[in-house]
C-alpha positions in Angstrom: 16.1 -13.8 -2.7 12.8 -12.2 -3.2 11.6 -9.5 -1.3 8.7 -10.0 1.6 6.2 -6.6 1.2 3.5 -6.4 3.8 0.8 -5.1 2.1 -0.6 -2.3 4.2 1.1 -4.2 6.9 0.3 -7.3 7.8 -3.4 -6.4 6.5 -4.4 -10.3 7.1 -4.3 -10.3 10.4 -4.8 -6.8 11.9 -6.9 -3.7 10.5 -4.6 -2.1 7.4 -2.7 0.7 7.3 -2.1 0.6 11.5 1.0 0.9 13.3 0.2 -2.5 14.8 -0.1 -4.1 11.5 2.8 -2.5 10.1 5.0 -4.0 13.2 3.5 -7.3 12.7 4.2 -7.7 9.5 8.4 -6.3 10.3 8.0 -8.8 13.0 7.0 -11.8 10.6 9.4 -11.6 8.8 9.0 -9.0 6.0 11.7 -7.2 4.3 9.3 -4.0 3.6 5.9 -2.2 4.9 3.7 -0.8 2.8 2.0 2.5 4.0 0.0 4.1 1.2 -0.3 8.0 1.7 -3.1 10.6 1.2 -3.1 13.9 2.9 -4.7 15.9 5.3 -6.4 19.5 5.3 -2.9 20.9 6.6 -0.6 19.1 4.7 0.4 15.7 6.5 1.2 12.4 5.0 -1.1 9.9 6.7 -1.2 6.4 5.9 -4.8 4.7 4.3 -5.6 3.3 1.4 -8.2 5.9 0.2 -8.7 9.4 1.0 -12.3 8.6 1.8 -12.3 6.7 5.2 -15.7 5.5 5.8 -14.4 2.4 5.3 -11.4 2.1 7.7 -12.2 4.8 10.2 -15.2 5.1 13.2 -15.6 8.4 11.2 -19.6 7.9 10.5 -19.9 7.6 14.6 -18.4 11.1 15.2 -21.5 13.7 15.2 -18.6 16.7 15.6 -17.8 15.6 12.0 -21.7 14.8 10.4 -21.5 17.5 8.3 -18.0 17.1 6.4 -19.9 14.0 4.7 -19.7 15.1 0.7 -19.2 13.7 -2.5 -16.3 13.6 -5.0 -15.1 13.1 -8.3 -11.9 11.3 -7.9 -9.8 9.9 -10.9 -13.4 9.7 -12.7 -15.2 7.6 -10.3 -17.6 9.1 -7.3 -17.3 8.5 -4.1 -19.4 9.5 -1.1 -18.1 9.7 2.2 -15.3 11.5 4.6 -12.3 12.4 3.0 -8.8 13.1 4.9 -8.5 16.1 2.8 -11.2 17.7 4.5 -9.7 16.9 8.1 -6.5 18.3 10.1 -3.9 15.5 11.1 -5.2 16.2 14.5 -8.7 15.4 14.0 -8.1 12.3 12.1 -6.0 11.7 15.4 -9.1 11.6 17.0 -10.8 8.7 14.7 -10.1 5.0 15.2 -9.2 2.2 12.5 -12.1 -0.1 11.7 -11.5 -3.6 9.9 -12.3 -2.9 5.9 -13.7 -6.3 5.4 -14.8 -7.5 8.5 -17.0 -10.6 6.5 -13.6 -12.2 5.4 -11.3 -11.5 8.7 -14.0 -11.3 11.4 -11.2 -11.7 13.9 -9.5 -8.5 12.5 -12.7 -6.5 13.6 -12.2 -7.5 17.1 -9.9 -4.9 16.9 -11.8 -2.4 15.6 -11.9 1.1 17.3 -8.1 0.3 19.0 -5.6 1.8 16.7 -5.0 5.2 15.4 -4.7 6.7 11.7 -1.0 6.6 11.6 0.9 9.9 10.0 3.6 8.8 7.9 6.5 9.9 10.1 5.7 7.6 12.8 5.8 4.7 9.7 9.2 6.0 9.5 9.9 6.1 12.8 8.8 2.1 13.3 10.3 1.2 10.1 14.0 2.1 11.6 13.2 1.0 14.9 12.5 -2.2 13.9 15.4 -2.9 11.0 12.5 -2.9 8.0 11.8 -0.8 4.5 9.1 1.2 3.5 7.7 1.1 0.2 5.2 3.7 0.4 2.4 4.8 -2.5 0.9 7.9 -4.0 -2.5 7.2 -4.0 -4.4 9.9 -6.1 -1.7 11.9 -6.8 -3.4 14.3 -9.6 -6.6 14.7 -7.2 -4.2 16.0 -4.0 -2.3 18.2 -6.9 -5.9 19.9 -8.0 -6.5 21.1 -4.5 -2.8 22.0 -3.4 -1.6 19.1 -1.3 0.7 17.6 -3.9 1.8 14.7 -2.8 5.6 14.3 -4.2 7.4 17.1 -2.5 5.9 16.3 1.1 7.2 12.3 0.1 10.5 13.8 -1.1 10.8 16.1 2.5 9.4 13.3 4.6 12.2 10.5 3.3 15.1 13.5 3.2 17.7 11.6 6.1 15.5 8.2 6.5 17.6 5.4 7.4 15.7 3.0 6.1 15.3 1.1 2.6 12.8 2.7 0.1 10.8 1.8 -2.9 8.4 4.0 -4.0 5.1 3.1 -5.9 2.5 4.9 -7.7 -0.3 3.8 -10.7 0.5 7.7 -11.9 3.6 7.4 -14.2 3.7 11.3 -13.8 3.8 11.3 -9.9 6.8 8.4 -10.0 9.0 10.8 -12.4 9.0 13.4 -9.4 10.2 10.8 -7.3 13.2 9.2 -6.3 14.5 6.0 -7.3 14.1 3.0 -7.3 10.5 3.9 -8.6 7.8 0.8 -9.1 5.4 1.8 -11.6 2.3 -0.5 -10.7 0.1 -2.2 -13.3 -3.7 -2.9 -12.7 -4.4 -4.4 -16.5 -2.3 -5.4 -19.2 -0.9 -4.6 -21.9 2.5 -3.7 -20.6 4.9 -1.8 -22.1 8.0 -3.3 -20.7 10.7 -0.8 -22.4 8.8 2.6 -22.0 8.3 1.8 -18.5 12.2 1.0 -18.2 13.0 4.6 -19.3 12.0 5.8 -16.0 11.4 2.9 -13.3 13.1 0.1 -11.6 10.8 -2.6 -11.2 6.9 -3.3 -12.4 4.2 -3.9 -9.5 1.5 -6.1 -11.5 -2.1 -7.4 -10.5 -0.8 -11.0 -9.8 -3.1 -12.3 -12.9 -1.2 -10.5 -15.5 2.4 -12.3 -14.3 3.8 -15.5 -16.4 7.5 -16.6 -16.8 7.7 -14.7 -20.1 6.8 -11.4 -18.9 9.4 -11.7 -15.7 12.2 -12.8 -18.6 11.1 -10.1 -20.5 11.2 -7.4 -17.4 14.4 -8.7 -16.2 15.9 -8.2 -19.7 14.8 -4.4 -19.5 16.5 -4.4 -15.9 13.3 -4.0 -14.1 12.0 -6.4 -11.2 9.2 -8.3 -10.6 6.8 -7.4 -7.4 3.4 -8.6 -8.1 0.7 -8.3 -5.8 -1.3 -9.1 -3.9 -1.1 -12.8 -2.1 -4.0 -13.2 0.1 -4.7 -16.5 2.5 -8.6 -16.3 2.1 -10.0 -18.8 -0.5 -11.4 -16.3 -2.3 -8.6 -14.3 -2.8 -6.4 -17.3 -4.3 -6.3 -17.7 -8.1 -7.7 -20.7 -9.7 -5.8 -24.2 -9.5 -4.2 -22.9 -6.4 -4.9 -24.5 -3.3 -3.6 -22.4 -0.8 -1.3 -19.3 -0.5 1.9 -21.6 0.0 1.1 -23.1 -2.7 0.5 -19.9 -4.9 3.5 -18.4 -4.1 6.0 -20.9 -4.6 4.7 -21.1 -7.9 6.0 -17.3 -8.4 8.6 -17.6 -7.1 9.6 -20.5 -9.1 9.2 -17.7 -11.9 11.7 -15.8 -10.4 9.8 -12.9 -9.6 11.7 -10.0 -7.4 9.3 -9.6 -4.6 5.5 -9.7 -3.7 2.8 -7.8 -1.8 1.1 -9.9 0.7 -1.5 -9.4 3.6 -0.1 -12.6 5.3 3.8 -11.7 5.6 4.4 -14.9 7.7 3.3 -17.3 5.0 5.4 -15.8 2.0 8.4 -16.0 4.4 7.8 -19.7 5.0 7.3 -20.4 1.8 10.6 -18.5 0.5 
């Protein structure tokens, strides 16, 4: 039976990357939680989809932190903003989650300014309590390395005695060979190399867009599984033909595929 992955908890229906989403989504039904890790000034995991947290975070209405607004090369791209690398896990502490896309899920930014920036030990922590996996990412991996916070070792110490399932993602091929297994190396664009990926992972995390029959035959032959992402309710999220999420992802799974990433966990179980 495929796998249910809240993606960033359950991101559809509470600000991502919160303890409150990652427990609803455990509570809807979903076999994993998905907390994607950056780190802080002192070393801490914490869980958010970007280092820079203008974003997600009530950061830009904290005067005590004005002037840590800077900007970055990161992975080749720049970015303006706050970035948890500039912060101690206590001082994120003191910031409060904001809804990222407040025009699509307007009823997620009603609870804007409730939750905190979760570390990565209290994801843990909720993942046991409440019987569900964690399938966390390294996000930036090579950027974290360049200033001393590398991100593997502190993933390895953190998941050393966790009772709880694990797979572990990463777009960095390099940052998934220092980890443990089962590694999912995730795919933005195509081509894919199916067997060179084989040689070190155990499954393949493609954009949804790049998955057909033949390449989930073709994956299973090389002994990897399937977990694309990422299934969305909103209209606009839905590829074309589809007519709602249901509908979407019964049509995957009628390709067999492993496991998907989805910000509405209680739909993907209904439709499994």
């Amino acid at each position: 039976m495929p796998i249910v992955i809240a993606h960033r908890g359950a991101s559809g229906y509470r600000p991502e990357h919160t303890l409150a989403a990652y427990e609803l989504g455990a509570r809807q039904g979903a076999d994993y939680i998905e907390p994607d890790l950056v780190a802080t000034r002192d070393g801490e995991l914490v869980c958010r989809h970007e280092n820079e947290i203008s974003g997600t975070t009530d950061v830009a209405d904290h005067p005590e932190f004005a002037d840590r607004r800077t900007t970055k090369e990161i992975d080749g791209k720049t970015h303006d903003g706050w970035f948890t690398e500039d912060f101690t896990l206590a001082e994120l502490k003191t910031l409060r989650a904001r809804e990222r896309i407040p025009d699509v899920r307007p009823d997620n930014a009603a609870y804007d300014g409730e939750y905190e920036i979760p570390a990565f030990g209290e994801v843990l922590e909720l993942a046991a309590r409440l019987g569900v996996g964690v399938y966390p990412e390294t996000k930036h991996p090579a950027h974290h390395r360049s200033l001393g916070l590398a991100l593997e070792p502190r993933l390895i110490d953190a998941l050393r005695g966790a009772a709880v399932p694990v797979f572990i993602q990463s777009f960095d091929a390099d940052s998934l060979r220092e980890l443990p297994r089962p590694r999912v190396q995730l795919i933005g664009k195509g081509p894919i190399d199916i067997e060179a990926i084989a040689a070190y992972a155990q499954a393949i995390g493609p954009a949804k867009q790049l998955v057909d029959a033949e390449l989930v035959v073709a994956a299973h032959a090389a002994g990897l599984e399937v977990h694309p992402y990422t299934f969305q309710r909103e209209p606009r999220f839905l590829l074309d033909g589809d007519a709602d999420l249901e509908s979407e992802l019964r049509r995957y799974y009628a390709m067999g595929v492993d496991g998907v990433f989805t910000d509405h966990p209680d739909v993907a179980v209904t439709a499994r």
